[in-house]
C-alpha positions in Angstrom: 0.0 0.0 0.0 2.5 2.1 0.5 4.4 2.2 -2.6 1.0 2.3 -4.2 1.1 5.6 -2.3 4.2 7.0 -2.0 4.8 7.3 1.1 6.5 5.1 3.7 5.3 2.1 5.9 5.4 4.4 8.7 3.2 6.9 7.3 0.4 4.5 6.7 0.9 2.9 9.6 0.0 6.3 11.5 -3.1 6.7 9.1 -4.6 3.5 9.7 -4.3 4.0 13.1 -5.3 7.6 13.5 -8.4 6.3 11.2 -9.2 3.5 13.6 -9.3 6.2 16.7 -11.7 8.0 15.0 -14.1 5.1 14.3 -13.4 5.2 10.6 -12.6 1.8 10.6 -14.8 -0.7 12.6 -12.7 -3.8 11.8 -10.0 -5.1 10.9 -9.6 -7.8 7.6 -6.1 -9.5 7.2 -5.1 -9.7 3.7 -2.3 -12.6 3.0 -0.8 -12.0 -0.2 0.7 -14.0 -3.1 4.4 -13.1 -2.8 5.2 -15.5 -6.6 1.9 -13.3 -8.2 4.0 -10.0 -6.8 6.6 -11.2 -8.2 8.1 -11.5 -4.6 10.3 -14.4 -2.8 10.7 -14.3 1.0 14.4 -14.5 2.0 15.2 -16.1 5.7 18.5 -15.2 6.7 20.4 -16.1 9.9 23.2 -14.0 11.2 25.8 -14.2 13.7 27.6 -11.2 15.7 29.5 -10.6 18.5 27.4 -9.7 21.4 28.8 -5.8 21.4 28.0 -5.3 18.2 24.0 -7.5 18.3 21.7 -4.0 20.0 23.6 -1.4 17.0 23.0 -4.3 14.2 19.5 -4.7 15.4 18.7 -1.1 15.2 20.0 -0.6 11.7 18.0 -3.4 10.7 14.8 -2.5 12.2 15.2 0.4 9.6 16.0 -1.5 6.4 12.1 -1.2 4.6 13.3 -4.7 2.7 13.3 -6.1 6.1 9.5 -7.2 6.7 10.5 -9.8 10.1 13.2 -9.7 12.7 13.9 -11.5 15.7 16.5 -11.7 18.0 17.3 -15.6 19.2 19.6 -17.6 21.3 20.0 -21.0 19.5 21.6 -21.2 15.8 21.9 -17.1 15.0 21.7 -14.5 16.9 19.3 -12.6 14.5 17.2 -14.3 12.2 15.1 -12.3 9.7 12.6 -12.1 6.7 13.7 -10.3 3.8 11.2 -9.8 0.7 13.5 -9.9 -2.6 12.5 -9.6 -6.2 11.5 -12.7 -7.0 14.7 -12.7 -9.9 17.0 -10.9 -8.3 17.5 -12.6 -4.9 21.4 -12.7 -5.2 21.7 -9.5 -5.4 19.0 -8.4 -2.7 21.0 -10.1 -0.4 24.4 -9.2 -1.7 23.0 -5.0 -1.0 21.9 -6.1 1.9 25.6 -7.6 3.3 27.3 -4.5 1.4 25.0 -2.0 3.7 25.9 -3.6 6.8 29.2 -4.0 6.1 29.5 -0.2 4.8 29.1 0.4 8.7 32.5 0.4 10.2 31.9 -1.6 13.4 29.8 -4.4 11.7 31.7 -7.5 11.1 28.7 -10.1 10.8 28.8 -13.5 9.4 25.5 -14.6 7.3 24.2 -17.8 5.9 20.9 -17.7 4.1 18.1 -19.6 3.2 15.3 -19.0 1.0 12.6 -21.3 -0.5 9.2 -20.4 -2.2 7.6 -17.8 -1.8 5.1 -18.4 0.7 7.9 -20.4 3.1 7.6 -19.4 6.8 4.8 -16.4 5.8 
């Protein structure tokens, strides 16, 4: 929706719910949507860190708008998180996405990705 807009997530975000305080909207209808008819594949990737580095990582991640999941864990990764990608250009999604973090002079993170169909873990 937002693209269809243009304007950012946040921005209709703070509509929605300044339209939902005023009543405007009565309920709410979940809309799940076909990533391979968007042209879209969802991207899990797991990354590792060392613990100084994990709360500045997470923050700059949290503002990536490619980034649509993130979680912090304490098994396998230490982040794990959803990614949507074009559904031809996943390489380089993720390449951009390595490249941005490691633009940032303190991040040294190591990454390992998986991705599957479209729909996987959605």
């Amino acid at each position: 929706m937002a693209r269809l807009c243009g304007v950012g997530r946040s921005t209709i975000y703070r509509r929605v719910e300044e339209l939902k305080r005023r009543g405007a909207i009565r309920r709410k209808v979940m809309a799940i949507p076909d990533f391979e008819k968007l042209g879209l594949s969802a991207v899990i990737i797991g990354m590792d860190m060392h613990p100084n580095e994990l709360e500045r990582v997470v923050l700059l991640l949290k503002e990536h708008d490619r980034i649509k999941l993130l979680w912090r864990t304490y098994r396998t990764h230490d982040i794990v998180l959803a990614v949507l990608c074009d559904k031809d250009d996943i390489g380089r999604c993720i390449h951009d996405l390595r490249k941005e973090l490691a633009s940032h002079p303190q991040s040294s993170t190591s990454q390992s990705a998986y991705h599957g169909r479209s729909r996987a873990g959605w």
